[in-house]
C-alpha atoms as one frame of an Amber mdcrd trajectory, in Angstrom:
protein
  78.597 -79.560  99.937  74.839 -79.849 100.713  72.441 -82.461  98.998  68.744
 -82.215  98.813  66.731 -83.596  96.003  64.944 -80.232  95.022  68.091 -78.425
  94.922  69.896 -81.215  93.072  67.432 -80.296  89.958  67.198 -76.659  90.257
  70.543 -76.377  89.708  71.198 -74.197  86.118  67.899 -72.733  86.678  67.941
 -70.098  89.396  71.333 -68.162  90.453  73.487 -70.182  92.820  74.691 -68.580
  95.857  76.502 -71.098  98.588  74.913 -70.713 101.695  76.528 -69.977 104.955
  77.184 -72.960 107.405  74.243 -72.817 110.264  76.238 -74.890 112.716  79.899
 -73.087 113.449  80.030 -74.495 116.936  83.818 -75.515 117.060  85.839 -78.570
 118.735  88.393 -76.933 120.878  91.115 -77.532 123.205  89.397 -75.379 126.151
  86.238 -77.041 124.945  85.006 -73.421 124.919  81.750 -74.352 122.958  80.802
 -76.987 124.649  83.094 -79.692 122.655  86.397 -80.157 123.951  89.091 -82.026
 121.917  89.229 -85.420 123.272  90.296 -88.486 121.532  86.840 -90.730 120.053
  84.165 -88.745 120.893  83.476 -86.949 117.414  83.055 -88.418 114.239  83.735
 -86.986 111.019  81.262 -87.612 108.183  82.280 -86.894 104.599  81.688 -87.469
 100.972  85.345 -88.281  99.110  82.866 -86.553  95.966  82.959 -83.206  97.951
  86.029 -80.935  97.509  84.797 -79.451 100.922  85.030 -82.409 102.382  88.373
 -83.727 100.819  89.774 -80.791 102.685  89.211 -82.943 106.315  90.075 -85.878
 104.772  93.396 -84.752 104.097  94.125 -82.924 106.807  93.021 -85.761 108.858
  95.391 -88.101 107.206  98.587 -85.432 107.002  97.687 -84.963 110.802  97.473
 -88.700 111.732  94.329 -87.826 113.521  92.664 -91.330 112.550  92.569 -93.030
 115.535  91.364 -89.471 117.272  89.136 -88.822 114.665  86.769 -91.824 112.955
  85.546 -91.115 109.895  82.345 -92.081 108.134  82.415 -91.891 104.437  78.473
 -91.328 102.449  77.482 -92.380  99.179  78.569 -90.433  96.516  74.724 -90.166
  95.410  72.155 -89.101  97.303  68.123 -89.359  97.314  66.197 -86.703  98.560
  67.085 -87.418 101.979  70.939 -86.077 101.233  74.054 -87.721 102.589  73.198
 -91.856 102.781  75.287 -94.195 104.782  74.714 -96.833 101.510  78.804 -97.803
 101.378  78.072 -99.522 104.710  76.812-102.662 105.468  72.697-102.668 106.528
  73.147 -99.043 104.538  73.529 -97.759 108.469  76.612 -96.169 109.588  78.585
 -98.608 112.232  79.108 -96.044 114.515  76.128 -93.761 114.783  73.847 -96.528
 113.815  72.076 -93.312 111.424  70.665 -94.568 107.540  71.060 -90.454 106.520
  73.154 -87.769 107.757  70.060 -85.602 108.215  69.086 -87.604 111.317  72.113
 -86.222 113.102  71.227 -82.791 111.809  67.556 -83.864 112.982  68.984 -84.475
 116.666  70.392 -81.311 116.484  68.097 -78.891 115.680  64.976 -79.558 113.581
  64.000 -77.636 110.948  66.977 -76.059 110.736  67.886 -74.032 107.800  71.094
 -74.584 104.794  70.125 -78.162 104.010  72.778 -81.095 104.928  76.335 -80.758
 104.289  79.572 -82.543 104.535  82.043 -82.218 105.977  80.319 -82.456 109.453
  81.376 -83.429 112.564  78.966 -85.587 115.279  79.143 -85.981 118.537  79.134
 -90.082 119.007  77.471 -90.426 122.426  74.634 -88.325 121.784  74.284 -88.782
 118.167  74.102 -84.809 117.145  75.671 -83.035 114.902  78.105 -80.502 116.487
  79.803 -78.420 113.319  79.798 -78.007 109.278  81.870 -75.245 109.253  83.918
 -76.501 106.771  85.717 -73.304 106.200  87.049 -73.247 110.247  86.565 -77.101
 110.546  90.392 -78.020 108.880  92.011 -75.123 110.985  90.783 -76.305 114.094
  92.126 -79.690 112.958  95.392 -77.984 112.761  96.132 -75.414 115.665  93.337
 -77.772 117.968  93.766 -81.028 117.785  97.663 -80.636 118.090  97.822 -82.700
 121.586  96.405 -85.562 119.382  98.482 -85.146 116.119 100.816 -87.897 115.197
 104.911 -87.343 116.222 106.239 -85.827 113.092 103.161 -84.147 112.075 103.091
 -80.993 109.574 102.216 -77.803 110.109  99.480 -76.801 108.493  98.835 -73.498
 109.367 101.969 -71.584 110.809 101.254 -68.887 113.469 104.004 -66.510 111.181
 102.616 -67.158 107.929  98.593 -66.866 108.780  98.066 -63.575 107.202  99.491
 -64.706 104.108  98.032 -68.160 103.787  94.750 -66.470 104.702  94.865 -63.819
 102.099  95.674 -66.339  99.565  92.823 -68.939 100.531  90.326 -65.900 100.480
  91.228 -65.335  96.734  90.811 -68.843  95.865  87.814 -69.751  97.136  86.220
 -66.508  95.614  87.495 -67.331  92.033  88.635 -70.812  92.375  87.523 -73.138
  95.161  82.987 -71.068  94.580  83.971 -70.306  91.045  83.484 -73.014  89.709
  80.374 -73.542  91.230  79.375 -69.812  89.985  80.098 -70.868  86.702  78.715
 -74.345  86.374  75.285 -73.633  88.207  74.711 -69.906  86.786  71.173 -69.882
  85.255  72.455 -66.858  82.954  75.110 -66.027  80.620  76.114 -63.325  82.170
  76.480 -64.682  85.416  78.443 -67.596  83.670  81.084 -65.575  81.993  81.502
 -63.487  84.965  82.269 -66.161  87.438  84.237 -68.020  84.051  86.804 -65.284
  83.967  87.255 -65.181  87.200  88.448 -68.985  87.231  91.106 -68.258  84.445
  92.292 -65.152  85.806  93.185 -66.386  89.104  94.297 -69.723  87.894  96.558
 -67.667  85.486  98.077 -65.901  88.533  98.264 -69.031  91.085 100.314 -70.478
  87.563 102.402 -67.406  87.773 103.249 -67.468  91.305 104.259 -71.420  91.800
 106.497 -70.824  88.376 109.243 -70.193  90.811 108.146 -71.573  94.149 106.787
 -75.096  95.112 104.053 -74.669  97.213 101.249 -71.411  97.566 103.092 -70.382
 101.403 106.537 -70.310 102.458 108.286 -74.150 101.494 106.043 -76.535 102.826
 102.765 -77.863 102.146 100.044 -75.402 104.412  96.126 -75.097 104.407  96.488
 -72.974 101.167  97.845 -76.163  98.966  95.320 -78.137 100.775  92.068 -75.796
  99.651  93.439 -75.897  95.626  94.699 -79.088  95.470  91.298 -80.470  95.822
  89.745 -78.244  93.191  91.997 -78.724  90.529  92.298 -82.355  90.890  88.354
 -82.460  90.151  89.034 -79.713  87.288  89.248 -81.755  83.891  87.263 -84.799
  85.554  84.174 -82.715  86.255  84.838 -78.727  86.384  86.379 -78.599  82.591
  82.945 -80.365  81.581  80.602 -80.269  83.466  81.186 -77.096  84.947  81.792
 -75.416  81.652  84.554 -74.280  82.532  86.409 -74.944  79.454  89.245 -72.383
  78.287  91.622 -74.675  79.318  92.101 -78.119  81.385  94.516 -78.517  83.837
  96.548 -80.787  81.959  97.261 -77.945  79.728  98.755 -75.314  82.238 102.464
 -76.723  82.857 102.507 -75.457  85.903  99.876 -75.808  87.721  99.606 -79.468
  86.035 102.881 -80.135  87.489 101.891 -78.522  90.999  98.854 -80.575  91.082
 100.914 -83.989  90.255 103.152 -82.968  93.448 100.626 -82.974  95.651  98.804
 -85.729  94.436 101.883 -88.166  94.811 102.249 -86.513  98.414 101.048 -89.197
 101.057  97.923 -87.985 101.874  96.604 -85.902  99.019  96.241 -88.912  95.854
  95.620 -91.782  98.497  92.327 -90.181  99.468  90.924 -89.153  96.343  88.330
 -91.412  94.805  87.603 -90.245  90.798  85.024 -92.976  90.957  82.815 -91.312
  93.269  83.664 -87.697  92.358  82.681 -88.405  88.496  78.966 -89.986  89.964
  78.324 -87.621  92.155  78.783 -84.447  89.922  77.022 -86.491  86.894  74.586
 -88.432  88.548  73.175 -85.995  91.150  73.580 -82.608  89.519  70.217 -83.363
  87.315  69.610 -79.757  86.931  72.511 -79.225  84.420  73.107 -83.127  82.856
  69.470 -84.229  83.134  70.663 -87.803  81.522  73.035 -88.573  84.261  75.658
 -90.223  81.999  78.762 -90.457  83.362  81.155 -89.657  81.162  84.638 -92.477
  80.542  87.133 -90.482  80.615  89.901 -88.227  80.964  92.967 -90.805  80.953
  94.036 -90.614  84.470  96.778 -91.905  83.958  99.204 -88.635  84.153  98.775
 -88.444  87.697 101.462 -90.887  88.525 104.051 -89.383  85.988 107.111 -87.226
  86.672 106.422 -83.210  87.836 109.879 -82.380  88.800 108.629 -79.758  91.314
 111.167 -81.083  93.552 114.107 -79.028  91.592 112.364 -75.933  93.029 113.286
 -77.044  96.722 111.162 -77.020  99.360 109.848 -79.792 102.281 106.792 -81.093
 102.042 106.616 -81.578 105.636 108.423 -79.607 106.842 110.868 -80.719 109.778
 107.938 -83.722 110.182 107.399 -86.733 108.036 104.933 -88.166 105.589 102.217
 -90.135 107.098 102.263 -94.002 107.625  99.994 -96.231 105.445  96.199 -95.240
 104.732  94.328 -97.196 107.712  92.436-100.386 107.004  88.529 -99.724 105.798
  89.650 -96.178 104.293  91.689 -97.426 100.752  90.487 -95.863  97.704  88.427
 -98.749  95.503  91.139 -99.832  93.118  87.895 -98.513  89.981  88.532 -94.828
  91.816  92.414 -94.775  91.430  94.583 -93.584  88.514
């Protein structure tokens, strides 16, 4: 998700296309790029706001990556200088010792193109950013990071069910995952109903398909679950809204209510989401389409602890592996944030 002050207020008023990430350098185990896999040298910088980001957050946490992998975690609401280290103390980030994310960008490259996103990944001893390639950034996490994964650790992305987890992906984030965005930033009603069908038809046909099964792949939890999961657990708080994307809310699809409750009680999905800060960011930044920036009270999140039952359809979570241990110290949702 990038952040930049201008952009923040033109959204609604010019036609939103997401641009590509500039820095796809990846973090591998041959170190191919440059950046080898190797335990405290990167740092990953998200917003718990960002859906994009969520995605490394969880896969992070299913992955037991933490002590591999520190993580930095920005204000929910930017200035014009984008991602803000605000949550810390000195508003600095311990690690990097950087005020804004755009000084790693800075060290980088300057003047470099996209604006500044999260998720990215920096490298600690020089203080530069290395990747936001958010869409290979998880799978890396998953098929390159395995000498560092925790014993018992899922997996995420299965070498015999790739073509199918990547078909489905591609379909959400075209209609799902972007259209949203399509939707809630077109500048024309056209545009707007275009992207807004697009949302319902495919979330009519992910409903249809996890009717009978309990996860989007094969029976365990994979990348695809991870990429919906953390749209449609911002859907009535922001997307129903905000977003105008209003046939429905989530809460009123059985299904994919009850799929979305599964997850969230999964270690490693619920414990990382933070309402508090999704609800201010979307509200409070996006001035282009709620000019006010009133945060709205509700929806009663409260349902997201009750009983979904997907458990009757079979299926492991994790697999052969095993849930995660407890959330690590400095990274607990604010108790405001949690249902």
């Amino acid at each position: 998700m990038s952040s930049g002050g201008d952009g923040n207020s033109a959204y609604g008023h010019r036609p939103f296309e997401r641009s590509r990430s500039h820095f796809t350098d990846r973090v591998t185990a041959d170190g191919r790029d440059g950046w080898p896999v190797t335990a405290g040298r990167y740092r990953l910088v998200v917003s718990r706001a960002c859906p994009w980001a969520s995605r490394a957050v969880i896969s992070r946490r299913l992955l037991g990556l933490e002590d591999a992998l520190s993580m930095a975690i920005a204000d929910p609401v930017q200035d014009d200088r984008s991602w803000r280290f605000t949550l810390d103390p000195d508003g600095r980030d311990p690690v990097l010792g950087i005020r804004y994310l755009a000084q790693a960008y800075e060290r980088r490259e300057r003047d470099h193109p996209g604006g500044v996103s999260v998720p990215a990944v920096v490298d600690v001893p020089s203080g530069a950013l290395v990747t936001n390639d958010y869409g290979q950034l998880t799978l890396d996490l998953a098929t390159e990071w395995t000498a560092l994964h925790r014993p018992g650790a899922p997996d995420l992305y299965p070498d015999r069910l790739r073509e199918e987890i990547d078909a489905v992906m591609a379909d959400v984030y075209e209609d799902v995952n972007n259209g949203v965005y399509r939707a809630g930033f077109a500048s024309e009603q056209g545009a707007y109903e275009k992207a807004f069908e697009g949302v319902f038809r495919r979330l009519e046909l992910l409903s249809s398909r996890l009717a009978g099964q309990r996860y989007l792949v094969g029976d365990t939890i994979t990348e695809a679950d991870i990429r919906l999961f953390t749209t449609l657990v911002r859907f009535d708080a922001v997307y129903h809204g905000h977003f105008k994307c209003n046939r429905r809310k989530l809460t009123e699809d059985r299904v994919l209510w009850a799929y979305a409750r599964d997850l969230f009680q999964t270690p490693g999905f619920g414990d990382t989401v933070d309402f508090d800060h999704i609800k201010r960011h979307y509200y409070q930044v996006h001035t282009g389409i709620n000019p006010t920036g009133i945060v709205p009270l509700g929806p009663d999140l409260s349902g997201w602890r009750t009983p979904h039952h997907r458990e009757e359809l079979g299926g492991r979570p994790f697999g052969t592996g095993t849930p995660p241990g407890a959330v690590r110290a400095g990274e607990e949702v604010p108790a405001r944030g949690r249902p």
